[in-house]
FIROKE-358221 format. One record per residue (C-alpha): residue in one letter; z, x, y. Coordinates in steps of 0.5 Angstrom, whole numbers, padded with zeros to 4 digits, always signed. Layout:
AZXY...
//
This chain:
X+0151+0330+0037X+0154+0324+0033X+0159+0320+0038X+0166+0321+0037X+0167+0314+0035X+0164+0317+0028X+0167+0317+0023X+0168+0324+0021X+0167+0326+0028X+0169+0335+0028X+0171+0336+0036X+0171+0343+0033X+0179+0345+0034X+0179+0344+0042X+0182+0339+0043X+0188+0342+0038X+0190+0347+0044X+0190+0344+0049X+0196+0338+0047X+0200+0336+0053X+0208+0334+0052X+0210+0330+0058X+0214+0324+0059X+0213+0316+0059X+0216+0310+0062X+0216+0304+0059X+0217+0298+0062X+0215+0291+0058X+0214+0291+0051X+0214+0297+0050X+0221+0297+0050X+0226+0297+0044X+0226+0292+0040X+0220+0288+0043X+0213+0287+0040X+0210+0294+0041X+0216+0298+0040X+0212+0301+0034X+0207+0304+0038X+0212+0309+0040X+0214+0311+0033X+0215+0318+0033X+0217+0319+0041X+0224+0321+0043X+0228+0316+0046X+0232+0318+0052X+0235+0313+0055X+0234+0307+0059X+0232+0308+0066X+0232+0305+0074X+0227+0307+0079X+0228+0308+0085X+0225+0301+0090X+0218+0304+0091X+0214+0299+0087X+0210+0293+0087X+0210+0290+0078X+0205+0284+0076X+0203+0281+0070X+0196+0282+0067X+0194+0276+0064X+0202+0275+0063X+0202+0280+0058X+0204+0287+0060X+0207+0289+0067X+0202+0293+0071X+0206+0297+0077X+0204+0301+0083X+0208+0304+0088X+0208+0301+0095X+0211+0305+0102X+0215+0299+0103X+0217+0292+0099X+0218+0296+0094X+0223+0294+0088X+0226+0298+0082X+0223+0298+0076X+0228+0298+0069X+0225+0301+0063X+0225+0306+0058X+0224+0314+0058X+0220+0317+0052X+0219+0324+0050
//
């Protein structure tokens, strides 16, 4: 079986019915107008956001925001919501 890496790879249609809608928080650059803002083409914007103070936020490499929430110590996280 080729690897789905391949080109011309088939996954026999599987995967088409399965498709998923949810929603997306960004935070970083990801956001409007920054560097990888283009990677949301398509995605509908649905307003800028606040989370509750449950999260802990670190940079990776100094370049994306990691987070994860915390029991305590949190902080809010503002960011955006994608459809």
């Amino acid at each position: 079986m080729p690897s789905p890496y391949e080109e011309g790879f088939q996954c026999g249609g599987r995967l088409k019915e399965k498709a998923v809608e949810f929603d997306l928080f960004v935070n970083g650059t990801l956001m409007q107008d920054l560097e990888l803002h283009a990677n949301l083409d398509g995605s509908e914007f649905l307003g800028a956001v606040v989370t509750e103070p449950i999260y802990r936020i670190y940079s990776i490499d100094d370049l994306h925001p990691g987070m994860f929430e915390v029991s305590e110590g949190g902080v809010s996280v503002k960011g955006e919501l994608y459809s």
